[in-house]
Structures are given as structure tokens and as C-alpha cells.
N, C-alpha and C positions, 0 to 999 in steps of 0.2 A: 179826699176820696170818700166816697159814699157807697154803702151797699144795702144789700135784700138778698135775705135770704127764702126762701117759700119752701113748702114740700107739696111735687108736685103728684105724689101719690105715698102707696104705706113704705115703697122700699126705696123714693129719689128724693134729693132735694137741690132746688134751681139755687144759685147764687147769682145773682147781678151786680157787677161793681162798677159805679161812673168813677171815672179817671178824667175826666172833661177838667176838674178842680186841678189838675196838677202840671205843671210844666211838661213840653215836651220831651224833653227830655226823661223826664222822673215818670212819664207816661209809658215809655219803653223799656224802659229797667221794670214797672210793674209789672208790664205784659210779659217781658221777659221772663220774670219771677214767676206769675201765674201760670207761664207752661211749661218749665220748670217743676212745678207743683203738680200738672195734668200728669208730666213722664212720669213722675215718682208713682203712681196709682192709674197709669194707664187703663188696667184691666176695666175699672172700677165705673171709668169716665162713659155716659152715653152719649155726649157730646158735649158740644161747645162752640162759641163763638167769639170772633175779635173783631167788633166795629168802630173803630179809632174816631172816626167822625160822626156816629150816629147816626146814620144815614138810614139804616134801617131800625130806630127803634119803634116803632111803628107795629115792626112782627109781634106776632106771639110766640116766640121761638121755646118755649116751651113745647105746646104742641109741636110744633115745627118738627124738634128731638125728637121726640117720648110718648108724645100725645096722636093725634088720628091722622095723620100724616098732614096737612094742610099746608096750599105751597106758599114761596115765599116772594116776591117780587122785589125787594129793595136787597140787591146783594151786600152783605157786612165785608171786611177784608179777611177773612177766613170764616169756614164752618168747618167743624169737624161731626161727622155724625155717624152713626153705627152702618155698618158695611149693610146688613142687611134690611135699613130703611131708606137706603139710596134710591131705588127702586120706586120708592113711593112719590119721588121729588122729579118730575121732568126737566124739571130747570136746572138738573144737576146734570142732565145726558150727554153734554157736548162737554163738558170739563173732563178733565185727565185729574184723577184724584191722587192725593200719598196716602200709603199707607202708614196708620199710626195705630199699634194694637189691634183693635175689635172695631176701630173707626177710618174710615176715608175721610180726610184732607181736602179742601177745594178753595182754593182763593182765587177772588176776582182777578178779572183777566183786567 
């Protein structure tokens, strides 16, 4: 497993982890792990994402979160992002999001 961590300004900081290195298996107990870790400090979280295949790494999903809203077109198998920048993403308008603290939920259909 590999990572990156960034700050994407004076009060957030991005972390990136490839799990592509790890067994399927041991790839799911990660992700497990890591949102496990998001619950624990929910409040805290402006977002997040889980793209098992990389299918979208591509985005900037920094902006995407946090940054000037810019949309996304390669869907990941979840986003979670702040309720009140949903609005800024039309490719989120036809999903039915969960709620999770300060963020909606959306995973590919």
C-alpha cells in the first residue's frame, strides 16, 4: 500500500491511498478499516472517496470536495461529500444519497 498525503489548504489535508498492491481480499478489510476510521471523526470528514478499480483516477477530486466545485465524469464506487456542495455537482441529481454526518453518500448505480 502506498500513500499521499497533501494539504489542500491552511485547515484540510487530502490523503490518497493505492491499495491496487494488496490482495483482494486484504483490499476490503482496508477499506473496511478506513471507514471505520472516517465514522470515528465523521464531523471532521469533508469528504471522501472509494474507487476500487481506479476508474476515476483521473479527477481531481480534491477540487471535486473542497475546492471550486468542478464536475466529475468517471464515477468511483462511492463519494461521500459535504450536503451542502451536492448542489454544485449535477451528476449527483438523479442518485438518492445516505446520509453520513455533514455528508451524503452516493454510490454507483
Amino acid at each position: 500500500m502506498s500513500g499521499i498525503v497533501r494539504r489542500t489548504d491552511e485547515t484540510t489535508q487530502s490523503i490518497t491511498l493505492r491499495l491496487t498492491e494488496l490482495s483482494l481480499p486484504d483490499r476490503e478489510e482496508a477499506v473496511a478499516a478506513l471507514v471505520r476510521t472516517l465514522d470515528q471523526d465523521a464531523a471532521d470528514c469533508r469528504g471522501f472517496v472509494i474507487d476500487r478499480a481506479g476508474v476515476s483516477a483521473s479527477q481531481d477530486w480534491d477540487r471535486i470536495l473542497v475546492g471550486d466545485g468542478r464536475h466529475f465524469t468517471a464515477w468511483p464506487d462511492t463519494v461521500g461529500i459535504l450536503r451542502g456542495r451536492v448542489g454544485d455537482h449535477r451528476e449527483l441529481a438523479d442518485s438518492k444519497p445516505t446520509a453520513h454526518g455533514p455528508l451524503d453518500v452516493f454510490h454507483r448505480a
